[in-house]
PDB file of N, CA, C, O and CB in Angstrom:
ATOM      1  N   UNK A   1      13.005  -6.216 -22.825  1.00  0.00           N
ATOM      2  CA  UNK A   1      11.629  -6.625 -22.992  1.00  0.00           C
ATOM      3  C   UNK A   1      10.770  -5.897 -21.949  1.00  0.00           C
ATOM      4  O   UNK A   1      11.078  -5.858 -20.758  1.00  0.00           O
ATOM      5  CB  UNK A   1      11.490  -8.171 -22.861  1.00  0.00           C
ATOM      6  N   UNK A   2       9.608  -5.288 -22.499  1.00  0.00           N
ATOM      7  CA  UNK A   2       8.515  -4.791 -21.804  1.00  0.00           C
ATOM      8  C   UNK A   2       8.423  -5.564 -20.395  1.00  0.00           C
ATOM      9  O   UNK A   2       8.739  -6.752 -20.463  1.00  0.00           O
ATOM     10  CB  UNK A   2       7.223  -4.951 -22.691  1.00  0.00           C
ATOM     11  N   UNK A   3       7.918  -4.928 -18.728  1.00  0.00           N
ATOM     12  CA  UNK A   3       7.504  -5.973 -18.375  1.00  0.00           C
ATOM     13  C   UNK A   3       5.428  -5.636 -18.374  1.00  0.00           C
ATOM     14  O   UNK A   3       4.954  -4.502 -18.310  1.00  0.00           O
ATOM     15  CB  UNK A   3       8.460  -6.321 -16.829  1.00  0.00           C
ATOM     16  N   UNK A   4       5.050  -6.213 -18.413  1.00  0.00           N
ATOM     17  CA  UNK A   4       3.368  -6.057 -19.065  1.00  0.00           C
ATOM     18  C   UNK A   4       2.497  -6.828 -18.170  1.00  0.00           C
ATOM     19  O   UNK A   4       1.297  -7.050 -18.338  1.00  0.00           O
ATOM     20  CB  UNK A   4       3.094  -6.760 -20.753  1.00  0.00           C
ATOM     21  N   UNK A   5       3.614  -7.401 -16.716  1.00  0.00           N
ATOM     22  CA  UNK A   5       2.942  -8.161 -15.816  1.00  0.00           C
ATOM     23  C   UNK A   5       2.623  -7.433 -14.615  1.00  0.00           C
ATOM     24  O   UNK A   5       1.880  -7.902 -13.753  1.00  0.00           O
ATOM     25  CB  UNK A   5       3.647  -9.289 -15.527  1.00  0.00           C
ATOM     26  N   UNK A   6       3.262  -6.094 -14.520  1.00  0.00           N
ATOM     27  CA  UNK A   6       2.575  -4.834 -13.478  1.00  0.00           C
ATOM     28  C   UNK A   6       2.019  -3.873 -14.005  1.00  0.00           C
ATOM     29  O   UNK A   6       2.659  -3.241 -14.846  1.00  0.00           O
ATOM     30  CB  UNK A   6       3.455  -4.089 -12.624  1.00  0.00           C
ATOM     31  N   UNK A   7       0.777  -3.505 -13.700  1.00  0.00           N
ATOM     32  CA  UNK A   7       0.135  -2.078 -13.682  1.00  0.00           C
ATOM     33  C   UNK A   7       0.502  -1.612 -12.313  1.00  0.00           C
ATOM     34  O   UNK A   7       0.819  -2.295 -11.339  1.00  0.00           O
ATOM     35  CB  UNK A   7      -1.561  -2.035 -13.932  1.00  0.00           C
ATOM     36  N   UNK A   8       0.368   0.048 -12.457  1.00  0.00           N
ATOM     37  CA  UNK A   8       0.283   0.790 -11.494  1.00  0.00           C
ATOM     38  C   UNK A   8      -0.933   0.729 -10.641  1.00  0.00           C
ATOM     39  O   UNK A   8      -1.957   0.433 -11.258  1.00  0.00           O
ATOM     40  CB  UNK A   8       0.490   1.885 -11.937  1.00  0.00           C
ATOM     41  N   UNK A   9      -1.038   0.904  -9.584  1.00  0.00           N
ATOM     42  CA  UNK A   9      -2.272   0.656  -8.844  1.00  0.00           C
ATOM     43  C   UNK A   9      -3.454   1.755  -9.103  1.00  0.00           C
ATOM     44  O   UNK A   9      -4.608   1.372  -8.912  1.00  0.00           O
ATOM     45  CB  UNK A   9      -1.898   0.616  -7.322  1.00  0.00           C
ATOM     46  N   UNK A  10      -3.195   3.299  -9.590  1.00  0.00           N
ATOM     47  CA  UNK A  10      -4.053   3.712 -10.285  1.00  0.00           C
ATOM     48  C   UNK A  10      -4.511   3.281 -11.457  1.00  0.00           C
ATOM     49  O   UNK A  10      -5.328   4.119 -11.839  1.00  0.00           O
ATOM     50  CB  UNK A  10      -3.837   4.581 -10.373  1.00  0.00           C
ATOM     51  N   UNK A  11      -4.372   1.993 -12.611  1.00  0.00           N
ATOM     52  CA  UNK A  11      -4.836   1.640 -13.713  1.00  0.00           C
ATOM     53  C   UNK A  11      -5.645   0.131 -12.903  1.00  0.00           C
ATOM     54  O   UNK A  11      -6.475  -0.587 -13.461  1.00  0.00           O
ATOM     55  CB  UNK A  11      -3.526   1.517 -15.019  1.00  0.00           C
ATOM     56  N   UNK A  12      -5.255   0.002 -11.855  1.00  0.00           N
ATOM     57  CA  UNK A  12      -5.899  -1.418 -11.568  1.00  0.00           C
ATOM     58  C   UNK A  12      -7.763  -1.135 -11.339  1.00  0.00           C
ATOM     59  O   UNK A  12      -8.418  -0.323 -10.685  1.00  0.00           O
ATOM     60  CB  UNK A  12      -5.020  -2.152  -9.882  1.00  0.00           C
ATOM     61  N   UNK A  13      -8.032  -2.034 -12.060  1.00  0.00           N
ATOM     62  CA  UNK A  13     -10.188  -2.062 -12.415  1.00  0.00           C
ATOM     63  C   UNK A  13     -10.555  -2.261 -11.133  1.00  0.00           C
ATOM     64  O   UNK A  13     -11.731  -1.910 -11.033  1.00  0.00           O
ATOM     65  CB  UNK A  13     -11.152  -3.658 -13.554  1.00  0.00           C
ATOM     66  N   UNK A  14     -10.067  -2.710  -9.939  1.00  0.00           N
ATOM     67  CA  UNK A  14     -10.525  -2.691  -8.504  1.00  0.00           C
ATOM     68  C   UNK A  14      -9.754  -1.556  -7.362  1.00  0.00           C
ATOM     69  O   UNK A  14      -9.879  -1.582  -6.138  1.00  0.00           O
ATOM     70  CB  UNK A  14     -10.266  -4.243  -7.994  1.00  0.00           C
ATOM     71  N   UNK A  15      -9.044  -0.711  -8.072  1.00  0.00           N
ATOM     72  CA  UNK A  15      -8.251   0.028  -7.550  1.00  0.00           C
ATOM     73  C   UNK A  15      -9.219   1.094  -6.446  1.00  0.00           C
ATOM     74  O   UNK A  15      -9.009   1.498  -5.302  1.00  0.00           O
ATOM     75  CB  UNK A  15      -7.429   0.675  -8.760  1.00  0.00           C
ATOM     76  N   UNK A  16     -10.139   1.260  -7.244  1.00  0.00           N
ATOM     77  CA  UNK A  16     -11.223   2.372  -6.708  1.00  0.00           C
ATOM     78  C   UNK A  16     -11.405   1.681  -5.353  1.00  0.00           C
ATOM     79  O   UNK A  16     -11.267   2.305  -4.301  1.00  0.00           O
ATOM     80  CB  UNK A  16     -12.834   2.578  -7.691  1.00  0.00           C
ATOM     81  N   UNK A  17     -11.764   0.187  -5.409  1.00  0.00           N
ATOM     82  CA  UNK A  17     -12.332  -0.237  -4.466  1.00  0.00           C
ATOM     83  C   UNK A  17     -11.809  -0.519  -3.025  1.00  0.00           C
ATOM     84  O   UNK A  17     -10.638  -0.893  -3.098  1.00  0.00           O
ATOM     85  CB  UNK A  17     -12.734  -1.090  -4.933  1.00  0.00           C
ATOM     86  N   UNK A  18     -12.242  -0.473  -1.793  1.00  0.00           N
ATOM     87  CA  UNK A  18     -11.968  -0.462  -0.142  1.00  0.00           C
ATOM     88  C   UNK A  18     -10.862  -1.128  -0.193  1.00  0.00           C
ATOM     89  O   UNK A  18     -10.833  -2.103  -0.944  1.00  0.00           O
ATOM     90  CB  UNK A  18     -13.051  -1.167   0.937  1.00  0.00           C
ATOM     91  N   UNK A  19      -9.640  -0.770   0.609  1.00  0.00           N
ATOM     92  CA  UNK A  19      -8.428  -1.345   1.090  1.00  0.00           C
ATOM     93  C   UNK A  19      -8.827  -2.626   1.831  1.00  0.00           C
ATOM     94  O   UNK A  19      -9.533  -2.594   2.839  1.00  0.00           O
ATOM     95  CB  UNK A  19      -7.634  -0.344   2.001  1.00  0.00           C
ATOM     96  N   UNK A  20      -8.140  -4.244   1.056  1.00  0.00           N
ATOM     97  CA  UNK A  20      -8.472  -5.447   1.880  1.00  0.00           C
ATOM     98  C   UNK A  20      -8.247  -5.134   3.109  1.00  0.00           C
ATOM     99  O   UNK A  20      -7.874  -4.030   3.503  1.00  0.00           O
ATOM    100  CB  UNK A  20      -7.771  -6.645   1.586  1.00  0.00           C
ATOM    101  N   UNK A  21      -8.509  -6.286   3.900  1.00  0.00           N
ATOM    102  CA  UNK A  21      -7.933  -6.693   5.638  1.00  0.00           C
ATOM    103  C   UNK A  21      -6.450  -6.496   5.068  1.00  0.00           C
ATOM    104  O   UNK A  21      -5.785  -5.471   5.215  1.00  0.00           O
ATOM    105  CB  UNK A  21      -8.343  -8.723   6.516  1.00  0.00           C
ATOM    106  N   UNK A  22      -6.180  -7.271   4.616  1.00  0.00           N
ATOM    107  CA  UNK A  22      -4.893  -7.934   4.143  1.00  0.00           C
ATOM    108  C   UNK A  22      -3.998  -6.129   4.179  1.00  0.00           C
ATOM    109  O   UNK A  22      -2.931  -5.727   4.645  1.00  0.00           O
ATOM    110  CB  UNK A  22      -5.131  -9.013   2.155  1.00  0.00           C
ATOM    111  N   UNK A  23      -4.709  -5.726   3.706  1.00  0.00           N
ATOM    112  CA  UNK A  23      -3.782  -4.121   3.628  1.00  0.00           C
ATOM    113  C   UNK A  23      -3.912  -3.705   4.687  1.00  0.00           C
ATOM    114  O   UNK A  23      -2.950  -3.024   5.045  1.00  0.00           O
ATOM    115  CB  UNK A  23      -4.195  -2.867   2.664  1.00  0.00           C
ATOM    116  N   UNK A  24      -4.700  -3.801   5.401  1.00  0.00           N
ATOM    117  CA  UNK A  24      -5.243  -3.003   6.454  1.00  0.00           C
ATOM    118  C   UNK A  24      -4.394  -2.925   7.443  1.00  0.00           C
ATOM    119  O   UNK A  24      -3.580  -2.138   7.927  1.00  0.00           O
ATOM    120  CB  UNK A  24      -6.421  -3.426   6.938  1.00  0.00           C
ATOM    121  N   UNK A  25      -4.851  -4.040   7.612  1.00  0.00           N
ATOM    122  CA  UNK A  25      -3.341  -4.818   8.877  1.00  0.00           C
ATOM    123  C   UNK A  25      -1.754  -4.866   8.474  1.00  0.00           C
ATOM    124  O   UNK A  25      -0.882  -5.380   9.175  1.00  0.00           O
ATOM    125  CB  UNK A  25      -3.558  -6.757   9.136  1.00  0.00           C
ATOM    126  N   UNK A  26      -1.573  -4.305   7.357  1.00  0.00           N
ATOM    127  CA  UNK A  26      -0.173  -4.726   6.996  1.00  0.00           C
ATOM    128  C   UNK A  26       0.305  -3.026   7.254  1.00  0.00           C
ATOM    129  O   UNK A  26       1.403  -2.612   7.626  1.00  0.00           O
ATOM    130  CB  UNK A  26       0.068  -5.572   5.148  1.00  0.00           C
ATOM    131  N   UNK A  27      -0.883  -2.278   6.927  1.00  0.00           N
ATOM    132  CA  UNK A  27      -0.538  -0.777   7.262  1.00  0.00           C
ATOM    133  C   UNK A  27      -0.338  -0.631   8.794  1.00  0.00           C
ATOM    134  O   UNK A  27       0.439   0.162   9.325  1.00  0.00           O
ATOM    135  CB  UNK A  27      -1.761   0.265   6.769  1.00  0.00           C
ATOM    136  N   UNK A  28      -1.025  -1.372   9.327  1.00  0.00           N
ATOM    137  CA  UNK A  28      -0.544  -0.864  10.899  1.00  0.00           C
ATOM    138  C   UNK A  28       0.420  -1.859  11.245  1.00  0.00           C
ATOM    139  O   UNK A  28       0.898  -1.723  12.371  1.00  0.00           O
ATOM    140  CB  UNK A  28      -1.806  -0.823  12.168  1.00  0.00           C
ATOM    141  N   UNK A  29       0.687  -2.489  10.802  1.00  0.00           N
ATOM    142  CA  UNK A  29       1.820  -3.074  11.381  1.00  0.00           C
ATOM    143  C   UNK A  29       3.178  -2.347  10.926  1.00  0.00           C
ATOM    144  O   UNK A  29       4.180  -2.508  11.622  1.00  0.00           O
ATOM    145  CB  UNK A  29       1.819  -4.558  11.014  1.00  0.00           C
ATOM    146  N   UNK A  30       3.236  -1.465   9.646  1.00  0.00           N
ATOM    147  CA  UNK A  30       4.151  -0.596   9.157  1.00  0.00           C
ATOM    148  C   UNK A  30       4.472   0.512   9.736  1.00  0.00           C
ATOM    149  O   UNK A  30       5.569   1.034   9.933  1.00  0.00           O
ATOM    150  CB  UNK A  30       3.888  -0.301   8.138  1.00  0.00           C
ATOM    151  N   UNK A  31       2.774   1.016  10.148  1.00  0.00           N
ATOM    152  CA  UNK A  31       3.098   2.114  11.299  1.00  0.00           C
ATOM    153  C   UNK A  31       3.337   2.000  12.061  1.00  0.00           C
ATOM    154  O   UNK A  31       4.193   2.799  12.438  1.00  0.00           O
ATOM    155  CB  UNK A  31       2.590   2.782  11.715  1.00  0.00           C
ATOM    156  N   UNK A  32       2.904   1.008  13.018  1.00  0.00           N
ATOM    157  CA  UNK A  32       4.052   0.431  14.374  1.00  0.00           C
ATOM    158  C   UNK A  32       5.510   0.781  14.494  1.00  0.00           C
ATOM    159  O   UNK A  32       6.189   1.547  15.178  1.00  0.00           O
ATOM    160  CB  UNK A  32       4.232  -1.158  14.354  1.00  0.00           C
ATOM    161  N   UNK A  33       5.739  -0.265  13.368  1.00  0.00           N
ATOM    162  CA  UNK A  33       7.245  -0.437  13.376  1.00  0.00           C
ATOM    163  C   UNK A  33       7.799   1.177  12.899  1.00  0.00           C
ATOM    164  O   UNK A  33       8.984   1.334  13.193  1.00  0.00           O
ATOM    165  CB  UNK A  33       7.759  -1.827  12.166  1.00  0.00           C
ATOM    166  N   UNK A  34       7.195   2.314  12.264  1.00  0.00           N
ATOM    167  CA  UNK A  34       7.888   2.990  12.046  1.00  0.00           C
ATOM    168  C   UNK A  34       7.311   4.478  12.846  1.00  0.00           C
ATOM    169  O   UNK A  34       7.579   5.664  12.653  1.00  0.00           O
ATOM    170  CB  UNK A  34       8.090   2.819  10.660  1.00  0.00           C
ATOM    171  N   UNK A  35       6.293   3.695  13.931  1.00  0.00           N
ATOM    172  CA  UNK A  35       6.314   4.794  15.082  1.00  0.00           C
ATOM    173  C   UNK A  35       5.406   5.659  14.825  1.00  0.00           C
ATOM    174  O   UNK A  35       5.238   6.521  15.687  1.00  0.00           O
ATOM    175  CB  UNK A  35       7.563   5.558  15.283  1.00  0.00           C
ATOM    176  N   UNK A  36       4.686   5.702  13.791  1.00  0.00           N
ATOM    177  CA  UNK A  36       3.784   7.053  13.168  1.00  0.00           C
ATOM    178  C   UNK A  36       2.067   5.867  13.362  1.00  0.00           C
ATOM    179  O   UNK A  36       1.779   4.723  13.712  1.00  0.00           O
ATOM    180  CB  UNK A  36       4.477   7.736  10.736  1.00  0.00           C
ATOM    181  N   UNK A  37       1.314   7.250  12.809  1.00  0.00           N
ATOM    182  CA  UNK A  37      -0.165   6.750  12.917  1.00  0.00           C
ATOM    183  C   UNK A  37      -0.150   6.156  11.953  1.00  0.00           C
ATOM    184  O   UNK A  37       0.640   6.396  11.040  1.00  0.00           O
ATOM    185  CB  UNK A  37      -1.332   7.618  12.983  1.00  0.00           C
ATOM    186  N   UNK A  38      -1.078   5.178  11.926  1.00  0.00           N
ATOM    187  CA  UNK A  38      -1.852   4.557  10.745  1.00  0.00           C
ATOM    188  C   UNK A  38      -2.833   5.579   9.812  1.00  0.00           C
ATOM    189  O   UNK A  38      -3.237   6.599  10.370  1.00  0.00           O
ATOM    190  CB  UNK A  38      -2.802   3.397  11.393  1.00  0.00           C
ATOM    191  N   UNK A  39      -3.119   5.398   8.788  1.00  0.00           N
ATOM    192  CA  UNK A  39      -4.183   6.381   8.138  1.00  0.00           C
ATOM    193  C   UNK A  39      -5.325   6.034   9.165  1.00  0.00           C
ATOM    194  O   UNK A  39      -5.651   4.978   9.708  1.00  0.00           O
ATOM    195  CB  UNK A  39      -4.626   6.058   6.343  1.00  0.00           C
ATOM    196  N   UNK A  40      -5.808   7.311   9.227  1.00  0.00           N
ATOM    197  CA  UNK A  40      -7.378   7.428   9.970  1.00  0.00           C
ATOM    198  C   UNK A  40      -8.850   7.404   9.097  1.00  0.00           C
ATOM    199  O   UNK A  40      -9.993   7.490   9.545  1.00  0.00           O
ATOM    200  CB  UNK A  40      -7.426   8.944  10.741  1.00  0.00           C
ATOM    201  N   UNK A  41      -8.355   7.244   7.573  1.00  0.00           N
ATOM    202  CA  UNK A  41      -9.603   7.455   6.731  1.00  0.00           C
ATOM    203  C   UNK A  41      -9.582   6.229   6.119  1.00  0.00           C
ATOM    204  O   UNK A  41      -8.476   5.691   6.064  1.00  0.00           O
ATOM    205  CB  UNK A  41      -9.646   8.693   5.694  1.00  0.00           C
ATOM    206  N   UNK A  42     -10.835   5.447   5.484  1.00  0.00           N
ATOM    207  CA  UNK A  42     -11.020   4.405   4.872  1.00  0.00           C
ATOM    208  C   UNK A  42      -9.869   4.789   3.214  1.00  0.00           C
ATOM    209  O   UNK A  42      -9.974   5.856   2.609  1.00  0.00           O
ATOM    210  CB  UNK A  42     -12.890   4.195   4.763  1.00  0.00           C
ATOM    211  N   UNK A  43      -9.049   3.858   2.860  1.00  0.00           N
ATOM    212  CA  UNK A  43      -8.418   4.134   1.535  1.00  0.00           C
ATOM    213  C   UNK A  43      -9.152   3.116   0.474  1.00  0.00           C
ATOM    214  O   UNK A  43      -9.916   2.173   0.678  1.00  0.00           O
ATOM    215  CB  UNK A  43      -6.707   3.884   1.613  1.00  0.00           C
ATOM    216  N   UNK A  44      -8.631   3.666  -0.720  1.00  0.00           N
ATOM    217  CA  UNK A  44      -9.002   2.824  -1.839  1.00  0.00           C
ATOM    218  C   UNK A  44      -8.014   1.616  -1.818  1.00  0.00           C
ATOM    219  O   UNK A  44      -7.251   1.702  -0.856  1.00  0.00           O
ATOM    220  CB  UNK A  44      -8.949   3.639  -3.230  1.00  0.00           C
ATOM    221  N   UNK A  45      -7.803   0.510  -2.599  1.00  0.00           N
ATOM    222  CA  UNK A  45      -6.937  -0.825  -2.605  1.00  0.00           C
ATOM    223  C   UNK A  45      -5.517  -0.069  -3.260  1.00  0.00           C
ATOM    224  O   UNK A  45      -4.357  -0.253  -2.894  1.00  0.00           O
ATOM    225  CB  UNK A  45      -7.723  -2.318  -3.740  1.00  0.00           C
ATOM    226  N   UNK A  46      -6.030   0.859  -4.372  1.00  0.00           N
ATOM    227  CA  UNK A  46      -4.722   1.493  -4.958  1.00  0.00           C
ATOM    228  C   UNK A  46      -3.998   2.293  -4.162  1.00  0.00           C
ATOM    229  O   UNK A  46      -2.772   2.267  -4.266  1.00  0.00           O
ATOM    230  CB  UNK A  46      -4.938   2.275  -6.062  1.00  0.00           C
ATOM    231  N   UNK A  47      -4.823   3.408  -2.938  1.00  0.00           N
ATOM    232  CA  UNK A  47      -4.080   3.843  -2.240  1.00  0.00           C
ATOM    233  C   UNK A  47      -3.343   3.618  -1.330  1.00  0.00           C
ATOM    234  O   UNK A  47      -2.417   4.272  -0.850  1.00  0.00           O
ATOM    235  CB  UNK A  47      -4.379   4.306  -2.051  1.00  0.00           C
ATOM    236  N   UNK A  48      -4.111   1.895  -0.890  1.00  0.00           N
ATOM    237  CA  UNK A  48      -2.981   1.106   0.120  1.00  0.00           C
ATOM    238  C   UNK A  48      -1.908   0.537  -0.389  1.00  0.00           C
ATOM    239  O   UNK A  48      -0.916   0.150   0.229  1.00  0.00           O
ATOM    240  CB  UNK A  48      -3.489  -0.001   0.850  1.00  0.00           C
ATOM    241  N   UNK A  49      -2.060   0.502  -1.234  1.00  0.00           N
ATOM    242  CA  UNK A  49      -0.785  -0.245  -2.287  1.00  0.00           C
ATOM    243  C   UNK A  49       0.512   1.080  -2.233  1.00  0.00           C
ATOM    244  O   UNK A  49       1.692   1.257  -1.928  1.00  0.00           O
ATOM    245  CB  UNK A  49      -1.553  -0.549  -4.464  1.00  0.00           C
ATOM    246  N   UNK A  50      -0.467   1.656  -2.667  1.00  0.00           N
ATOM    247  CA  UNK A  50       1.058   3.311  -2.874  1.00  0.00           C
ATOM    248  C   UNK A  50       1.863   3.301  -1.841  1.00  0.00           C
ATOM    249  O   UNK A  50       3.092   3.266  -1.903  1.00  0.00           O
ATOM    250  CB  UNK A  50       0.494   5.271  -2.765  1.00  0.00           C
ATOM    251  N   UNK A  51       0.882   3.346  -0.394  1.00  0.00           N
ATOM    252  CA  UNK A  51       1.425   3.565   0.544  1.00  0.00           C
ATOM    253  C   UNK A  51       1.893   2.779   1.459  1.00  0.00           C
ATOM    254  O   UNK A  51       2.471   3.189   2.465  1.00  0.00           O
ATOM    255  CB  UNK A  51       0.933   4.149   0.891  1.00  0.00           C
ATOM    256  N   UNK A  52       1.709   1.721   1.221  1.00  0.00           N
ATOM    257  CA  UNK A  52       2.584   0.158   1.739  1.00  0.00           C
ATOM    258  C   UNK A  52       4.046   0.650   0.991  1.00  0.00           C
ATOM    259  O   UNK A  52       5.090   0.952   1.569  1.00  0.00           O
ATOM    260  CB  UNK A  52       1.758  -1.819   0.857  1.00  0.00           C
ATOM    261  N   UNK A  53       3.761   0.631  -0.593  1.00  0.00           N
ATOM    262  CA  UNK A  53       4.986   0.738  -1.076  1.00  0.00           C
ATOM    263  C   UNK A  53       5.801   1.686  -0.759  1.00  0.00           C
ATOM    264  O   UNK A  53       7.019   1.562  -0.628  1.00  0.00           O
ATOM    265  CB  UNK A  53       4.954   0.742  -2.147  1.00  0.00           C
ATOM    266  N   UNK A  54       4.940   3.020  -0.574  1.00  0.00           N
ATOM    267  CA  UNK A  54       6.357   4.204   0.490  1.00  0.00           C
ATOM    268  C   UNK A  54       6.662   3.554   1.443  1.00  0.00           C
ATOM    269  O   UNK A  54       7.768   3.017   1.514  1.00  0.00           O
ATOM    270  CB  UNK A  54       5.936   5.826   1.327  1.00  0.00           C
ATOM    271  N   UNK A  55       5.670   3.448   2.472  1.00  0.00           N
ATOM    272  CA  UNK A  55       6.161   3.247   3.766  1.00  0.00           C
ATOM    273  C   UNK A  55       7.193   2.069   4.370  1.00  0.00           C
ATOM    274  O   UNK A  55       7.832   1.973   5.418  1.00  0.00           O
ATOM    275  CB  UNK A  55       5.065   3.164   4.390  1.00  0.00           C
ATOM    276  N   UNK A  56       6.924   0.634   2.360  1.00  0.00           N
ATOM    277  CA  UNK A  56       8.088  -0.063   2.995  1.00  0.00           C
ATOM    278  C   UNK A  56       9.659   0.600   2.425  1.00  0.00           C
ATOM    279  O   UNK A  56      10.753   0.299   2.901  1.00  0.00           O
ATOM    280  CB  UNK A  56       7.915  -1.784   2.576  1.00  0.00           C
ATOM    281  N   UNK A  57       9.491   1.252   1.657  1.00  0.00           N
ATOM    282  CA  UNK A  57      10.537   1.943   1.104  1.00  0.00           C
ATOM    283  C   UNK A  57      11.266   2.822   1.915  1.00  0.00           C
ATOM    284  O   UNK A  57      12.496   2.784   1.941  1.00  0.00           O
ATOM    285  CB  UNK A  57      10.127   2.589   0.108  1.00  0.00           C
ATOM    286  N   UNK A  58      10.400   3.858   2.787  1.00  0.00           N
ATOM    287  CA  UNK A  58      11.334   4.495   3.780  1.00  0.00           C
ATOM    288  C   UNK A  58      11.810   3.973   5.138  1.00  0.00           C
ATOM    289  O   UNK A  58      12.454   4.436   6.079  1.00  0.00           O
ATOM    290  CB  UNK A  58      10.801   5.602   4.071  1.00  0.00           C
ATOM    291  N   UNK A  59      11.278   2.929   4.869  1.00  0.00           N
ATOM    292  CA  UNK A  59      12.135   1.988   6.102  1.00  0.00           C
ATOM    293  C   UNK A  59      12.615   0.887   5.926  1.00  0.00           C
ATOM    294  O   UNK A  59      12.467   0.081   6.844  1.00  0.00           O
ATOM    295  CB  UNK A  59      11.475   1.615   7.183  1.00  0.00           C
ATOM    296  N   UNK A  60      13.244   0.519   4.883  1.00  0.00           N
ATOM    297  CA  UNK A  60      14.459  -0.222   3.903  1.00  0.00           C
ATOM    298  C   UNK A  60      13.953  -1.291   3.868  1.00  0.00           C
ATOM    299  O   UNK A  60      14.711  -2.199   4.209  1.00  0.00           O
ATOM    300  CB  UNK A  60      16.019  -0.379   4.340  1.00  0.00           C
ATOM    301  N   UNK A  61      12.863  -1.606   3.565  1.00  0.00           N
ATOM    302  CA  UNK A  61      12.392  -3.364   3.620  1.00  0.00           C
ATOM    303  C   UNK A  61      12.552  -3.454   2.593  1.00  0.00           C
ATOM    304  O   UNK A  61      12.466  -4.652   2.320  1.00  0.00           O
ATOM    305  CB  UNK A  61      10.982  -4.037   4.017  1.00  0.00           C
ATOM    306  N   UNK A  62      12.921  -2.427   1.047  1.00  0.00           N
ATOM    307  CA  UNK A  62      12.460  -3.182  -0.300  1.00  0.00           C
ATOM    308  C   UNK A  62      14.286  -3.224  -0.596  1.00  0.00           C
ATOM    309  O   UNK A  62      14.625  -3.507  -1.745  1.00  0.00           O
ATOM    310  CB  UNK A  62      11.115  -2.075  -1.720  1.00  0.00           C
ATOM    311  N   UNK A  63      14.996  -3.043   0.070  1.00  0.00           N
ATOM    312  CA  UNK A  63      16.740  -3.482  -0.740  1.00  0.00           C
ATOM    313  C   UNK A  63      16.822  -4.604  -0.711  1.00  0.00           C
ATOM    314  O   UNK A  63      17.825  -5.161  -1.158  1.00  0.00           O
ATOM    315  CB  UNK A  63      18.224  -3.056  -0.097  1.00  0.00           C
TER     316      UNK A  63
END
């Protein structure tokens, strides 16, 4: 069965729009822990999403 309960964060209708707090802070707390900078440019909500999802991916939080 389809699952039809995720879009990709490029199809999401607020995607365009400013990365929450909620992302914000969850990105630097990712970069902390994995030693690198935080992004230095304002992102879209979809692009914090992408990159939450790499960044928890290359540092094994999603097994």
């Amino acid at each position: 069965m389809a699952d039809n309960t995720r879009k990709e964060p490029k199809d999401w209708v607020s995607g365009g729009d400013p990365m929450t707090g909620a992302q914000e802070s969850y990105l630097k707390t990712l970069a902390e822990q994995a030693h690198v900078k935080p992004p230095e440019r304002e992102l879209t909500k979809a692009e914090a999403s992408e990159l939450i999802d790499k960044m928890r991916q290359e540092a094994g939080l999603d097994e």
